[in-house]
N, C-alpha and C positions, 0 to 999 in steps of 0.2 A: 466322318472323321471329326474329332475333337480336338479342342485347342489345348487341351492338357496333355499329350499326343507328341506337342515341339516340346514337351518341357523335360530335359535330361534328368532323371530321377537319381537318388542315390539305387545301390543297387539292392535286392531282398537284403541279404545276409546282412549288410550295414544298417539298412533300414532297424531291423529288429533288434541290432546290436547295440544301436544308439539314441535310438528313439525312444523315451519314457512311455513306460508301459499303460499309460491314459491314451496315448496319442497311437501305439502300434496296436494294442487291445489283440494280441496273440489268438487269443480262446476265438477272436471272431471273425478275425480277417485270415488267417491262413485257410481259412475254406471258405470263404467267402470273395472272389476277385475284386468285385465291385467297390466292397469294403477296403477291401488291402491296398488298394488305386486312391480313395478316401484319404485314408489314412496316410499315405506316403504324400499327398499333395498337401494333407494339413503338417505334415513335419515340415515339405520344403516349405511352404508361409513359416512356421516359426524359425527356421534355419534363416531365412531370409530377413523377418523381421529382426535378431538377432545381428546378424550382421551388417544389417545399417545402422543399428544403433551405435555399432561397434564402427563405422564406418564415419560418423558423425563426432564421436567420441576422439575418433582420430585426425577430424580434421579440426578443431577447436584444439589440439594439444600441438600440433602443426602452427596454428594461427600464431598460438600463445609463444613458441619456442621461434618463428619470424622477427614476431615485434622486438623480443629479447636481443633475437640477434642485431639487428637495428640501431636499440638504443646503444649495444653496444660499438657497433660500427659509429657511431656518432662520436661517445665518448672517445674511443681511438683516433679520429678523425682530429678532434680539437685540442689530443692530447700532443700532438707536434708542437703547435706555437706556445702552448703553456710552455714545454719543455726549452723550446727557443729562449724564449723571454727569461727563463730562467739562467740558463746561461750563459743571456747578455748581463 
């Protein structure tokens, strides 16, 4: 048994649907198993390297839109006594 074996594949149809034609190589892998198991493990590496990048992407736009909220909780925060003072 192989460790490639636990890992849930997309299934053929998609595979071929979606996968760029470098990577699914039709002409060699539809009769060849070996290959075609190849090839759908090197899509999930790019599906995957793909979406951590996308995963990273989102957690830096998360960070940035934190801080934001922050400053603005601050400013809110200190805009009471401005307003006091002013209507003393």
């Amino acid at each position: 048994r192989s460790k490639h074996e636990e890992i849930e594949l997309v299934s053929l149809e998609e595979f071929y649907r979606e996968a760029p034609p470098e990577i699914s190589r039709p002409a060699v892998t539809l009769s060849e198993p070996h290959q075609q198991t190849l090839a759908r493990l090197d899509w999930e590496l790019e599906q995957r390297k793909r979406l951590a990048e996308k995963y990273k992407e989102c957690l830096t736009s998360k960070e940035k839109i934190l801080k934001e909220i922050e400053v603005k909780k601050e400013y809110l925060s200190s805009l009471q006594p401005r307003l006091n003072s002013i209507m003393q």
